[in-house]
C-alpha positions as CSV (number, residue, x, y, z in Angstrom):
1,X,140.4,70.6,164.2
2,X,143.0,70.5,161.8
3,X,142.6,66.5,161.2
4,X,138.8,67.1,161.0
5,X,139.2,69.5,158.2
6,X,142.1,67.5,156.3
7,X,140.1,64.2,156.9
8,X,136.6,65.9,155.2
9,X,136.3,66.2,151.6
10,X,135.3,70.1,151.7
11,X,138.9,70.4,153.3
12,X,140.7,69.1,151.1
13,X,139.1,70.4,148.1
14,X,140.0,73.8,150.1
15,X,143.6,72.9,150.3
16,X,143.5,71.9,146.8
17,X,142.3,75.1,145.8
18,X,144.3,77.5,148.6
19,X,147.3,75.9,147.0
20,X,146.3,75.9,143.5
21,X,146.1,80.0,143.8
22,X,149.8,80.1,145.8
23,X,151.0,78.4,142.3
24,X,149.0,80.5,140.2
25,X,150.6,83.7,141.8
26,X,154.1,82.2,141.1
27,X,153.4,81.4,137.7
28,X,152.2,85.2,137.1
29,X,155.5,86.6,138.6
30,X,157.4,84.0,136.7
31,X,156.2,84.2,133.8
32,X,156.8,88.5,133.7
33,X,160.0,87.5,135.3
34,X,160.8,84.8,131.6
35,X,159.6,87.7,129.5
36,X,163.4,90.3,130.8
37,X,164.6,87.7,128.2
38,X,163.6,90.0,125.3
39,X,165.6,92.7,126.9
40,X,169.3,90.5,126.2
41,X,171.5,89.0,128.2
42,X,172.3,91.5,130.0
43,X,169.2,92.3,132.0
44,X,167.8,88.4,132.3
45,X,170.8,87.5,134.0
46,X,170.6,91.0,136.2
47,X,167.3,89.6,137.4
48,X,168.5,86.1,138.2
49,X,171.0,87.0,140.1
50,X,168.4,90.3,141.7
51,X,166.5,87.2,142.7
52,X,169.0,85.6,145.1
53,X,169.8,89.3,146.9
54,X,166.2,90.3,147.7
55,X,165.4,91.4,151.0
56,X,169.4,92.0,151.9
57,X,171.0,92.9,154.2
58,X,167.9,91.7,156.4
59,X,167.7,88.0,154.7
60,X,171.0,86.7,153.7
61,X,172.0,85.8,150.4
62,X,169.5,83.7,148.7
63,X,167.2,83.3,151.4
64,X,164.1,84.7,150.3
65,X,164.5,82.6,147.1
66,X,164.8,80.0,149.5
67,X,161.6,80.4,151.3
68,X,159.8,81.2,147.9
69,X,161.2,77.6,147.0
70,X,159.6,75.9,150.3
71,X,156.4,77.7,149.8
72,X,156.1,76.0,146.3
73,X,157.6,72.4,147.7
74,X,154.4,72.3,150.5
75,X,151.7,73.8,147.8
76,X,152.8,71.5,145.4
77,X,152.9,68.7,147.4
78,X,149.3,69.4,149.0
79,X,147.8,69.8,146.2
80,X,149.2,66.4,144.6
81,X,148.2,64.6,148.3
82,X,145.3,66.2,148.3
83,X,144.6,65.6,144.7
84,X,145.1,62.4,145.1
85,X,143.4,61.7,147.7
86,X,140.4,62.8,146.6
87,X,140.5,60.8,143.1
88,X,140.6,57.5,145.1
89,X,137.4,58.4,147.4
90,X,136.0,59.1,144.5
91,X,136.5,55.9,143.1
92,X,135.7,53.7,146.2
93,X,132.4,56.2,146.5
94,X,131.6,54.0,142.8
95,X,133.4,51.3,142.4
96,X,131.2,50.3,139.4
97,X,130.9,52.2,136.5
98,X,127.4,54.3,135.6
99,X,124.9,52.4,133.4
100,X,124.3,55.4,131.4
101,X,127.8,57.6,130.4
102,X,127.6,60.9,131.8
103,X,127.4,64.1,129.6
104,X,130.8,64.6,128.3
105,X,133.3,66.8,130.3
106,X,135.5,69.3,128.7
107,X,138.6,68.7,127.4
108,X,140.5,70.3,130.4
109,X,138.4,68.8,132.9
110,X,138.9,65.2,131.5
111,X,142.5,65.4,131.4
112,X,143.2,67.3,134.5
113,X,144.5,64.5,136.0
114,X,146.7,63.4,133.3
115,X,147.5,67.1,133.4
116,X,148.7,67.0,136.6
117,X,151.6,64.2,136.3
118,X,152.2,65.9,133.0
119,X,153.3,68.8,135.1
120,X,155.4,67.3,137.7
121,X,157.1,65.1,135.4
122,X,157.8,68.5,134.2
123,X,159.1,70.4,136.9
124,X,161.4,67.8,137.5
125,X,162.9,68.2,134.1
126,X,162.2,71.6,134.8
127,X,164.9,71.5,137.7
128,X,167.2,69.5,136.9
129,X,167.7,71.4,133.5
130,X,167.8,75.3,134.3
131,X,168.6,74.9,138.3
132,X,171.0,72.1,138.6
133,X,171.8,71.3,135.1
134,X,172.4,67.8,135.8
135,X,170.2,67.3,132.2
136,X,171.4,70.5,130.2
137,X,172.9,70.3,127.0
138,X,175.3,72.4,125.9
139,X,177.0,72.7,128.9
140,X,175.6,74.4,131.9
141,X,176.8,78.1,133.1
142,X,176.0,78.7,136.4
143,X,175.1,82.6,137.0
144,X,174.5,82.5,132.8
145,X,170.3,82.1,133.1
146,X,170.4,83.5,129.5
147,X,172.4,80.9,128.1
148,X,170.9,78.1,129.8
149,X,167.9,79.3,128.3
150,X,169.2,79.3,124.9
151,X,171.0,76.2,125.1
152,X,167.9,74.4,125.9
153,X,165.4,75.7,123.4
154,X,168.1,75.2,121.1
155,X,167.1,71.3,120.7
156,X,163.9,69.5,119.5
157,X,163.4,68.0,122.6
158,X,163.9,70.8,125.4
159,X,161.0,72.7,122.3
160,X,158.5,69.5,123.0
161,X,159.5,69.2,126.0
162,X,158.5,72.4,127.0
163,X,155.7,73.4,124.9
164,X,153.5,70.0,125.8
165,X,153.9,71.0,129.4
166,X,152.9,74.5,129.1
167,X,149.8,73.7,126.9
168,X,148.7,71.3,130.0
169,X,149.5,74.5,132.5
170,X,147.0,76.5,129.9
171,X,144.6,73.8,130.3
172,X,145.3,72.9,134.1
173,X,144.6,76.5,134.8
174,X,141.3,76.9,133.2
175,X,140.0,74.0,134.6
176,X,141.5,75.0,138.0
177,X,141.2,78.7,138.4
178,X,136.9,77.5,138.3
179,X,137.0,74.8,140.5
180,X,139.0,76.9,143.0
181,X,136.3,79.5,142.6
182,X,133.8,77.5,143.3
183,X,135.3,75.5,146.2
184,X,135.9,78.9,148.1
185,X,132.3,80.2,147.2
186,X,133.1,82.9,145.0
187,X,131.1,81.7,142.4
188,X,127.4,82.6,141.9
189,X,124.6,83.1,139.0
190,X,125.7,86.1,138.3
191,X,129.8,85.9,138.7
192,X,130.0,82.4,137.0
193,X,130.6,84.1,133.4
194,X,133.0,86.5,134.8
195,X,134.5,83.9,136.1
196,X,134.6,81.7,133.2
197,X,135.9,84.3,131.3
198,X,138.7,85.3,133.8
199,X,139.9,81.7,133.7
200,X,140.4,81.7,130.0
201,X,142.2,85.2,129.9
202,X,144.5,83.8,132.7
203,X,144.7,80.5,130.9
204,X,145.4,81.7,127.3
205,X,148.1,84.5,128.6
206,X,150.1,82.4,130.9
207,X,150.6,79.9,128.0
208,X,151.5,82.4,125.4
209,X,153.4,84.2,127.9
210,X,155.4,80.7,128.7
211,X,155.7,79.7,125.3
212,X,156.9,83.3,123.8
213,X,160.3,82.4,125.1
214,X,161.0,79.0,123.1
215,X,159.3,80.3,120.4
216,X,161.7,83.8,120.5
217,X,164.4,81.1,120.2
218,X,162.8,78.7,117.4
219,X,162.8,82.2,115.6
220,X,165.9,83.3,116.4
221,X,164.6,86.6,118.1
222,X,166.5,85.5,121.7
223,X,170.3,84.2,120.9
């Protein structure tokens, strides 16, 4: 049953969307979690290091960060799989291209799938910067999350870097957050504006939300 739903274009649009609101959630908590930053030093690093001791003594040290992390590995990856997938049925479903050009899509839904790569490029980065610091300039302080932070949006490029991948999150998730809707059969005549209008909140506070804490740098609020 499993294959039959994975193989079907209605199941993987479901997994597409299923995983798309696992990520969403994260990026809510994470984002509130960015914003301790305001508080100083002090508390941001309280929090990072809170989040390697939750659920202790039952779950050892780091462990439920751990299982947040493997959560996020399999929705990522079925939503890029899936994703993918899904573009090149598309394509084989018409291989030519339509006489007459179709009604133009919205910005977000034209470059969701530039969007995408956009943001796993990113998260790479993302990693490899703040988690491993195999990229991090300045040199890297591990258990020092508010330093890291600093260090980073301390240079042009961690600023575009950053801000170019969060303005494709904004766009990813307006685009998203209705498709996901729709796919699940929450949407109707009279919820699509709701709807709408809950994408765009969700879009435009998630973006300002991530991009407060480079721009708290830029300005020399966070230091």
């Amino acid at each position: 049953m499993a294959r039959t739903v994975w193989d079907s274009t209605v199941g993987k649009k479901t997994v597409m969307a299923v995983s798309g609101i696992v990520m969403l959630l994260y990026l809510v908590a994470h984002m509130i979690g960015n914003l301790k930053i305001f508080f100083g030093a002090g508390e941001f690093n309280h929090y990072a290091h809170w989040l390697r001791t939750v659920g202790e003594p039952f779950m050892h040290y780091e462990w439920t960060l751990w299982v947040v992390r493997v959560v996020l590995v399999v929705a990522v990856l079925a939503h890029a799989v899936s994703a993918y997938q899904l573009s090149r049925r598309d394509i084989k479903a018409r291989p030519s291209k339509y006489v007459h050009k179709k009604a133009r899509a919205s910005y977000a839904t034209r470059t969701m799938r530039w969007g995408g790569v956009i943001l796993a490029l990113f998260i790479v980065w993302h990693l490899l910067d703040l988690t491993t610091g195999t990229v991090h300039s300045g040199g890297f302080e591990s258990g020092k999350p508010y330093q890291n932070v600093v260090d980073t949006f301390s240079t042009w490029y961690g600023n575009v870097i950053y801000i170019v991948a969060m303005l494709a999150v904004g766009l990813h998730i307006r685009h998203g957050f209705w498709s996901a809707a729709q796919t699940l059969g929450v949407g109707s005549r009279t919820r699509d504006r709701a709807l709408k209008t809950t994408a765009n909140a969700l879009a435009l506070l998630l973006t300002a939300g991530f991009l407060a804490v480079p721009v708290g740098v830029m300005t020399g609020v966070v230091s």
